[in-house]
C-alpha positions as MATLAB code, in Angstrom:
seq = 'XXXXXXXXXXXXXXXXXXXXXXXXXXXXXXXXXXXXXXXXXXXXXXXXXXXXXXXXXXXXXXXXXXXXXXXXXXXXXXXXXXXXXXXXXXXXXXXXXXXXXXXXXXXXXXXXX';
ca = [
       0.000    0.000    0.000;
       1.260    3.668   -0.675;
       0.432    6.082    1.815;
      -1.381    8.592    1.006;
      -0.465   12.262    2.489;
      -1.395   15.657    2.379;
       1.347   18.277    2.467;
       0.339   19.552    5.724;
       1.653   15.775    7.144;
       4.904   15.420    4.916;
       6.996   16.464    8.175;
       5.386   13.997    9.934;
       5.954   11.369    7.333;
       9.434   12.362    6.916;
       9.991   11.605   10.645;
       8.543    8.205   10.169;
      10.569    6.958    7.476;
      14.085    8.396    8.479;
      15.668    5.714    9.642;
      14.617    4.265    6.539;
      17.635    6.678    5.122;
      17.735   10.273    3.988;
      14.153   10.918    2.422;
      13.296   12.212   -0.874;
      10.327   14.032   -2.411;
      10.392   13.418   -6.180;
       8.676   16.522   -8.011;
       7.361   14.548  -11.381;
       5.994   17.800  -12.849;
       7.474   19.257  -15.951;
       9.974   21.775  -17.135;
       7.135   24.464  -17.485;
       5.592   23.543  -14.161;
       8.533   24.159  -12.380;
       9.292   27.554  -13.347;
       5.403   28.444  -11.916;
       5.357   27.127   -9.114;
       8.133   25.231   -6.678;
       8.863   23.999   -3.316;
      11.858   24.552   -1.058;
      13.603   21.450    0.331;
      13.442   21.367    4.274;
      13.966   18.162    5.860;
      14.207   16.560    2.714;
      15.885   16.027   -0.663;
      14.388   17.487   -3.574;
      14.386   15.626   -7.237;
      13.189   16.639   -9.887;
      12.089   14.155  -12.655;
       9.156   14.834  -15.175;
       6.925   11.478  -15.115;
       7.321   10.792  -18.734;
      10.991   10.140  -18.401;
      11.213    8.140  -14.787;
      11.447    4.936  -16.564;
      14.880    6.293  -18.489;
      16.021    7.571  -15.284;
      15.657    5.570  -12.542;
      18.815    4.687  -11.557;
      18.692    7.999  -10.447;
      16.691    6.897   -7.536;
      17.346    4.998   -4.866;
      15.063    2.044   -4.107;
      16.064    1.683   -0.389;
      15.208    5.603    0.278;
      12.412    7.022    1.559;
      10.081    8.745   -1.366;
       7.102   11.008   -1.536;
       5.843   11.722   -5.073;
       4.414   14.795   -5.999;
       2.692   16.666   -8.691;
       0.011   19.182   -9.784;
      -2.844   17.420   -7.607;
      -1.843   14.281   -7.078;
      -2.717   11.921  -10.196;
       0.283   11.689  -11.811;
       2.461   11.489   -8.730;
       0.228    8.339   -7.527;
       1.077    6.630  -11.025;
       4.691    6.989  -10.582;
       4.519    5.879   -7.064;
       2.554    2.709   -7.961;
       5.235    2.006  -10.930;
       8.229    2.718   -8.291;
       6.783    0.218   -6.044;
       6.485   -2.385   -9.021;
      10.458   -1.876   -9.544;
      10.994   -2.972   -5.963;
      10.687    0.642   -3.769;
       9.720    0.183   -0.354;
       9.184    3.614    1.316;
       6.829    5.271   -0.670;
       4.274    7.828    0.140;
       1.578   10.223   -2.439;
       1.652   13.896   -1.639;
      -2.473   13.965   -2.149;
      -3.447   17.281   -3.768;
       0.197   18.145   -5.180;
       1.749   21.695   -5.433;
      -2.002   23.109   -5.432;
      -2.584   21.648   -1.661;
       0.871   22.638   -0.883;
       0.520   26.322   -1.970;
      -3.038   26.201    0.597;
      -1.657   24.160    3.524;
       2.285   25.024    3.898;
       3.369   27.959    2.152;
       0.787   30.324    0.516;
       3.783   32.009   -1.034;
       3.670   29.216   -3.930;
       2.328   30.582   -6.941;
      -1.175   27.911   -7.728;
      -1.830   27.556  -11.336;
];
């Protein structure tokens, strides 16, 4: 099962899974989405990866690491996460509601598009 959490929990997550290893939080948006609207790492590695081109780049990623997906609400991030988990992933969490819930429930300052 992949846990599903809003980004008003991710600390809390993050403290769950650390001594899983260093955590991760895997933006899957693309290029364009980026340059609207980002987060700032705290407590976490960021990655950036647009979905399309995860399965090219996955050895970029480590499979024993903590990982929380995110996207624009949350569909696309959950689709990676479920294909992560099929290649063996372990730690894996959904940011429900993506940068949009982000921008409402942790920093307002994060432009919603």
């Amino acid at each position: 099962m992949i846990a599903q959490i809003r980004p008003s929990q991710l600390a809390a997550w993050l403290e769950s899974v650390k001594e899983f290893g260093s955590p991760v939080v895997l933006d899957v948006r693309e290029p364009c989405e980026l340059q609207m609207a980002s987060i700032k790492a705290e407590g976490f590695e960021l990655i950036t990866i647009p979905m399309g081109v995860i399965p090219a780049r996955l050895h970029e990623l480590n499979p024993s690491q903590p990982l929380a997906c995110l996207c624009h609400h949350g569909a696309r991030s959950m689709q990676v996460a479920y294909f992560l988990k099929a290649r063996g992933f372990n730690h894996l969490a959904n940011i429900a509601g993506g940068i949009n819930a982000w921008s409402a429930e942790v920093d307002p300052t994060v432009p919603r598009y």
